[in-house]
C-alpha positions in Angstrom: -12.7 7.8 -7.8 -9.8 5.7 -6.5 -10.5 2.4 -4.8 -8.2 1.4 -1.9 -7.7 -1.7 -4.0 -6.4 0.6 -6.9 -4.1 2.2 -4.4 -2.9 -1.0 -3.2 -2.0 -2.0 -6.3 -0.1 1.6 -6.9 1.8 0.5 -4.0 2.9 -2.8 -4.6 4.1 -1.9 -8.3 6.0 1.0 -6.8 7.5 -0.9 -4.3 8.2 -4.1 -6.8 10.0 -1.2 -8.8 12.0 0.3 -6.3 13.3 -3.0 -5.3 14.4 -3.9 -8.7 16.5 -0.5 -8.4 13.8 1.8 -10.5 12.5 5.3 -10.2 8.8 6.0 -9.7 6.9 8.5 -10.4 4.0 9.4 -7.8 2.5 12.3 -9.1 5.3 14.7 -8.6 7.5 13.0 -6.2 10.2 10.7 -7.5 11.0 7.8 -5.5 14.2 5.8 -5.4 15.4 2.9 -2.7 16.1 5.8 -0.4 12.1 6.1 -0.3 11.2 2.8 0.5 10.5 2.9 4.0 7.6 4.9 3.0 6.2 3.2 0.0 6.2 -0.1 2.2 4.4 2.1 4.9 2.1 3.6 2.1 1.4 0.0 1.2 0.4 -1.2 4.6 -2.0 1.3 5.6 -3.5 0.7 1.8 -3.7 -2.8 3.0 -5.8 -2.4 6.0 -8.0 -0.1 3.9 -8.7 -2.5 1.2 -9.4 -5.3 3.5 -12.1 -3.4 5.0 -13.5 -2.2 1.5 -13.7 -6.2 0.6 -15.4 -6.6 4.0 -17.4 -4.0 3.8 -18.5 -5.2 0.9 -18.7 -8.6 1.9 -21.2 -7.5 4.9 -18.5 -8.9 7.3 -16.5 -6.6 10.0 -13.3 -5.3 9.0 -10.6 -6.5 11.0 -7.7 -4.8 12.6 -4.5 -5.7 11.8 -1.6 -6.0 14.7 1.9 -6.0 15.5 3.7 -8.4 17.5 6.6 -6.8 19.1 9.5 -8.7 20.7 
């Protein structure tokens, strides 16, 4: 079983990659800078999830993150 910290991590090397201007590999989709929207996106919501894993874990309420728009 994957832990949201696992995928996180996924995430962040994939996106680290793709900004360096290399192809990744995630399962059968290959991802280039054109893909980078969603890998950031991807990264985000694994974000939130692993924050509420540690919290959960921690016993303390998992907060939401938000979005200040201008």
């Amino acid at each position: 079983m994957t832990t949201a910290a696992e995928m996180l991590q996924k995430y962040l090397d994939a996106e680290a990659a793709i900004l360096e201007g290399k192809t990744v590999r995630f399962g059968e989709r290959q991802l280039t800078h054109e893909d980078l929207q969603w890998v950031q996106a991807g990264r985000r919501e694994w974000e939130a999830k692993a924050a509420a894993e540690t919290a959960a874990a921690l016993g303390k309420p998992a907060r939401k993150p938000f979005q200040v728009v201008l």
